[in-house]
N, C-alpha and C positions, 0 to 999 in steps of 0.2 A: 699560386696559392696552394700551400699543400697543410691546412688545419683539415684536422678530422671534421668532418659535418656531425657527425656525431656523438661530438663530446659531451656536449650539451648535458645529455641524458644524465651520464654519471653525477656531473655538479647538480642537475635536478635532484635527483636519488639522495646524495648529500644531503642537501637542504629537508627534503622530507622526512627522514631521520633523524636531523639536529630538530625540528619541531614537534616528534615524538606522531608524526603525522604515518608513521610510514606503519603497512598494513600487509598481512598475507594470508591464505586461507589454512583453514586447523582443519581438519578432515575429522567427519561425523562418520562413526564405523558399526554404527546401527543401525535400525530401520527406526525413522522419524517417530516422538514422542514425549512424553514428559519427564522421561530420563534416558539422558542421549551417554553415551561413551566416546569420550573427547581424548586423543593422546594418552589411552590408557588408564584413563578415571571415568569413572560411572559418575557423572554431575547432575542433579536437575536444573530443568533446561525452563530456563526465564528468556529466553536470545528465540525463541522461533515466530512466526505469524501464523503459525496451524493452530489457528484459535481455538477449531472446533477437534482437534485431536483430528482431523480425516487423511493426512495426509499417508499413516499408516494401517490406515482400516484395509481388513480384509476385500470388504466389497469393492472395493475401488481400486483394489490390485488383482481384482481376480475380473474387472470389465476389461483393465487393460490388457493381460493377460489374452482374454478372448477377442480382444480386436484385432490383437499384434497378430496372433493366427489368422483371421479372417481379412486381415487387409495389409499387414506388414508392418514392417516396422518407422516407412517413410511417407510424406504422402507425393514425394517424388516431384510436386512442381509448384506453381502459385493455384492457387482455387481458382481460378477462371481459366483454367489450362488441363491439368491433368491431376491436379492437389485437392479436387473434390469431393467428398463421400457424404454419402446421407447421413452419416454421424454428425459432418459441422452441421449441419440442416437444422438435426435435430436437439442438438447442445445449444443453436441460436433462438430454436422457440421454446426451447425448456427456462433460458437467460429472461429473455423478454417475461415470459408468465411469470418467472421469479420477479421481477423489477415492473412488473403490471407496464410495460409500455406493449407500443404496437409490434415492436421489431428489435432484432437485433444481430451483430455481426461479430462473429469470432478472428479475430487476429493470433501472431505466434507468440507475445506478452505483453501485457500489458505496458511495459512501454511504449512498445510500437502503436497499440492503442493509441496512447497520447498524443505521439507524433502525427498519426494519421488525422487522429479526428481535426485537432488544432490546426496542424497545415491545410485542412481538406475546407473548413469554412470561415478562415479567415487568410490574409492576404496583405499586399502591400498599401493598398488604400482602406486598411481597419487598423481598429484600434482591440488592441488586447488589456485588458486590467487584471494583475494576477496578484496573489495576496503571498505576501512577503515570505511566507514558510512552505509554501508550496514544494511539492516533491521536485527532485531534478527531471522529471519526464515531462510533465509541466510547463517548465518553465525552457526546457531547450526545445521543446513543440513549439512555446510563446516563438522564440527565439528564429526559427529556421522558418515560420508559415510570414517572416517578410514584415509583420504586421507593427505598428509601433506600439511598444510594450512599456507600459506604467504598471512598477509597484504599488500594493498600496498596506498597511499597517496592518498587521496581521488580525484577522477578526474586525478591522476597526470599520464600520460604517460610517463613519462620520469622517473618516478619511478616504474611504473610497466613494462616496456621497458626491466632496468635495472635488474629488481628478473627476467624477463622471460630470459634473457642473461646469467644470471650469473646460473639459478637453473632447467633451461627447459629439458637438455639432460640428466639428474639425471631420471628421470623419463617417466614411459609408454605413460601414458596420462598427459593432461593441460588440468583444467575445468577453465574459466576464469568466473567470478558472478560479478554482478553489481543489483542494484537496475536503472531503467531506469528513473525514477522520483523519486528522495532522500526524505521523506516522511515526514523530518523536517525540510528542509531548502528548499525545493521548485526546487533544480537546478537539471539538467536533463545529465546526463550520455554523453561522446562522442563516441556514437554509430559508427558513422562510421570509426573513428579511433580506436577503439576495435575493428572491423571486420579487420581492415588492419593486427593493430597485430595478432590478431587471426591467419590469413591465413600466417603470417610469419610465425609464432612461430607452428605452427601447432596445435594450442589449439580449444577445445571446448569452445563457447560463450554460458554463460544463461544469462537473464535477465529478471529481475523483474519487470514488464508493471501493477501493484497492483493500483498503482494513476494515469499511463496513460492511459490505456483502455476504451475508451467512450470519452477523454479528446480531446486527441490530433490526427492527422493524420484527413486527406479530411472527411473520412469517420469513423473516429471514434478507429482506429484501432492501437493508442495507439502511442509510440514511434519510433517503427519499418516504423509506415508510415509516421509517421513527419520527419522523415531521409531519407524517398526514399529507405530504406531497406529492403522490402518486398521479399520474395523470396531469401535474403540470408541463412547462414547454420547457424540458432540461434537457441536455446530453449530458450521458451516467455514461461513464466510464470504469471500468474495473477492473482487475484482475483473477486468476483461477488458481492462481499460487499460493494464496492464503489461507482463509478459511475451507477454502474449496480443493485444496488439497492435492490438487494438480498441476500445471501451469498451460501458461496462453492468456491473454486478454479479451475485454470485450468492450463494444459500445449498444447501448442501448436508446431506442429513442424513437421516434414516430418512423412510418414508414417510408414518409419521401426521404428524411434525413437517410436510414440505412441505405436505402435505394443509392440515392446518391455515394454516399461513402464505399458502395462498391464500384462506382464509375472513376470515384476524385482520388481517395486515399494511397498514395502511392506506399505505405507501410502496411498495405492488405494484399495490394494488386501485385508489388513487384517481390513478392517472397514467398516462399513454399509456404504451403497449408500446414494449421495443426498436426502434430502427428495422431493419427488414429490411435495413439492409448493414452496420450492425454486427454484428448477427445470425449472418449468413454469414461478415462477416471473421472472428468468433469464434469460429466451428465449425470453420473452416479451419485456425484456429490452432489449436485444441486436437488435428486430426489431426496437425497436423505437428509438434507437442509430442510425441506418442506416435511419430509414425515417427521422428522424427528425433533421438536421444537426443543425436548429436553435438554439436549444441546448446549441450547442457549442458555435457557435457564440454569443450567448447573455453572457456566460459564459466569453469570454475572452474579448466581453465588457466589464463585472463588474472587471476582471481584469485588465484593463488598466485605467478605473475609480478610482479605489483604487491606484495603482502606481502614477498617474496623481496627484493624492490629498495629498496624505500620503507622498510620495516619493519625487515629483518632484516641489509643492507647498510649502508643509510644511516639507520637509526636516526631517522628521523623520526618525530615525536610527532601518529601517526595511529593512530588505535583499532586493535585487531586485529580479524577479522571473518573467519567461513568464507562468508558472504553476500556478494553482489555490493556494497556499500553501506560504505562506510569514510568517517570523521569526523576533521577535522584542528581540534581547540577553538582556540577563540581568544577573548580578555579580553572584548571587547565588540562590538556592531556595526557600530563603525564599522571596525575594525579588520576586521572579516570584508570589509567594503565595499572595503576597501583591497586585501586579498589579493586577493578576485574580480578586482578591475579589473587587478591585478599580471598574475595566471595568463590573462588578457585579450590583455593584451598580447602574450604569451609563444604566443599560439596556444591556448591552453586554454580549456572553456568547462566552469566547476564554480559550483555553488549557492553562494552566499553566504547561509545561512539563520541570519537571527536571533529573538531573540523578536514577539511572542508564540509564536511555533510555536514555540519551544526556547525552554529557560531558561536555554542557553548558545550565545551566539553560534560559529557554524561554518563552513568550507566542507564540504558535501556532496559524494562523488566514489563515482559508480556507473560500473559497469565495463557493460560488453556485451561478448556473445561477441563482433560483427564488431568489437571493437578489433582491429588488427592492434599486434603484440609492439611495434614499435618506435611507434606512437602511445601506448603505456603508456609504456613508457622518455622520449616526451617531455612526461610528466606530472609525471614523477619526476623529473626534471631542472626543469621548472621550479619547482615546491614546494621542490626543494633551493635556486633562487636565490631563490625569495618569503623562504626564510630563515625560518617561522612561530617558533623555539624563540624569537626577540624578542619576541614576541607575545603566546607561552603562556605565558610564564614560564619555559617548561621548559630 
């Protein structure tokens, strides 16, 4: 036999291009913001998750800055070995006080988060129920922790009601996963009606706080505190790349649970520690999460500014959302391919996201607090000439 073992690949490559599927990175050649310089154009930028603008703030490049001096630029091994410093220490009780639970454990991103927490309390004799839109970390944690995995309608209680009725007593444990902010369509989880089930059905709740952390809640503390949920029996899991401005992951949750997931989580235990200036940019951010609520609120100004205009004026056929994260459908992807390049042109720079990641081709458009008013207004004006209603059908 003398075939390439390798051919494969190319005919793959093929096919992902005849499906307009195929993807590669555009280099951002400024320091993060609400208007980025893409390829040589100054765009504003509707394509980022730094909801709260921090990902550029001074303060959080000038912790790093002083960590990398003080402790380097690696942390050289896994945290339970030589990847230790009082920094994760204290970025995991800064986490926890933001998320009012007992404890918490920082990971190197929140994917690994996922992986770890899902594989760590569930197993070949549980049952997983995950809800059909779920992030891919998610649902490949579902996946890899052995456990039998049932979809269930996205949001639908009365569907997942039903698999926990009909499939719960088959099995030890229920893990039940949700994403708590849906990360392409803006819509937020019904948290407190998953607590009820929960406590019916006798199931463990996770959820994924990845785009509400910093967003949502009095103080910043994600979904758990926009629902009055604080101090129920969840694992929150999140990330530090988004609003927080940094990266790395975390899980939050009572104290036996962290305790544990430093023993079980092999996505904690078998990989280097944060580095020491993510570290710091993340602690920093989380203080100024908590001091700075303005933040927020200027935030869900520019979202109700955008709804106002887009939505409620000019009747464009974009999702509704109290979340920074609005969805404009479109038939297929190449036609997503075409609006990007349109809103391009026009000065705008919004995701073009098609499958796999969606099972319906999109532009993506996340707001930031440092929009300024009339940068929205000329988002809204260009999606009014991109013209999408040809598109959607609608």
């Amino acid at each position: 036999m003398n075939a390439d073992p390798y051919a494969w690949i190319e005919k793959s490559l093929a096919a992902i291009h005849r499906a307009d599927w195929y993807r590669s990175p555009v280099a951002i050649d400024n320091c993060p913001g609400p208007a980025v310089q893409l390829a040589g154009s100054q765009l504003i930028n509707f394509a980022s998750n730094d909801y709260l603008g921090l990902a550029g703030d001074d303060r959080l490049i000038q912790a790093a800055i002083s960590a990398t001096k003080e402790f380097g630029t690696g942390a050289t091994g896994s945290r339970l070995l030589t990847g230790h410093r009082e920094l994760h220490r204290q970025l995991e009780q800064a986490i926890a006080n933001l998320k009012q639970t007992a404890d918490a454990l920082v990971f190197s991103s929140g994917y690994l988060a996922n992986l770890g927490a899902i594989g760590s309390v569930a197993g070949a004799r549980d049952l997983i129920l995950s809800d059909k839109y779920n992030h891919s970390s998610l649902k490949n944690g579902a996946i890899l922790s052995g456990a039998a995995v049932i979809e269930y309608g996205h949001c639908n209680l009365a569907d997942l009601t039903a698999k926990l009725e009909k499939n719960r007593d088959r099995y030890r444990k229920c893990l039940i996963i949700t994403d708590s902010v849906f990360s392409m369509d803006g819509d937020l989880c019904p948290l407190p009606e998953l607590l009820a089930l929960a406590r019916q059905y006798s199931c463990m709740l996770l959820i994924d706080e990845a785009h509400a952390t910093g967003v949502f809640g009095a103080s910043g503390g994600g979904c758990a505190e926009h629902f009055g949920c604080t101090g129920e029996p969840l694992i929150q899991v999140g990330t530090l790349s988004k609003a927080l401005g940094s990266l790395g992951g975390y899980v939050a949750g009572d104290a036996a649970l962290i305790d544990f997931l430093r023993n079980r989580a092999a996505t904690w235990i078998y990989t280097t520690g944060l580095t020491p200036a993510d570290t710091a940019a993340a602690l920093e951010a989380v203080k100024i999460v908590k001091q700075e609520p303005t933040r927020r609120v200027r935030l869900q100004q520019n979202i109700h500014t955008f709804k106002d205009c887009a939505i409620h004026k000019y009747q464009l056929p974009i999702t509704d959302s109290i979340s920074p994260i609005f969805c404009l459908p479109l038939k297929d992807a190449a036609t997503a391919l075409t609006v990007g390049s349109q809103l391009k042109q026009m000065g705008i720079f919004a995701a073009a996201v098609r499958p796999p990641t969606v099972s319906i081709s999109r532009i993506r458009i996340s707001l930031m607090a440092t929009h300024e008013p009339a940068q929205i207004q000329q988002l809204v004006e260009a999606l009014k000439i991109a013209n999408p209603r040809q598109y959607s059908g609608n």
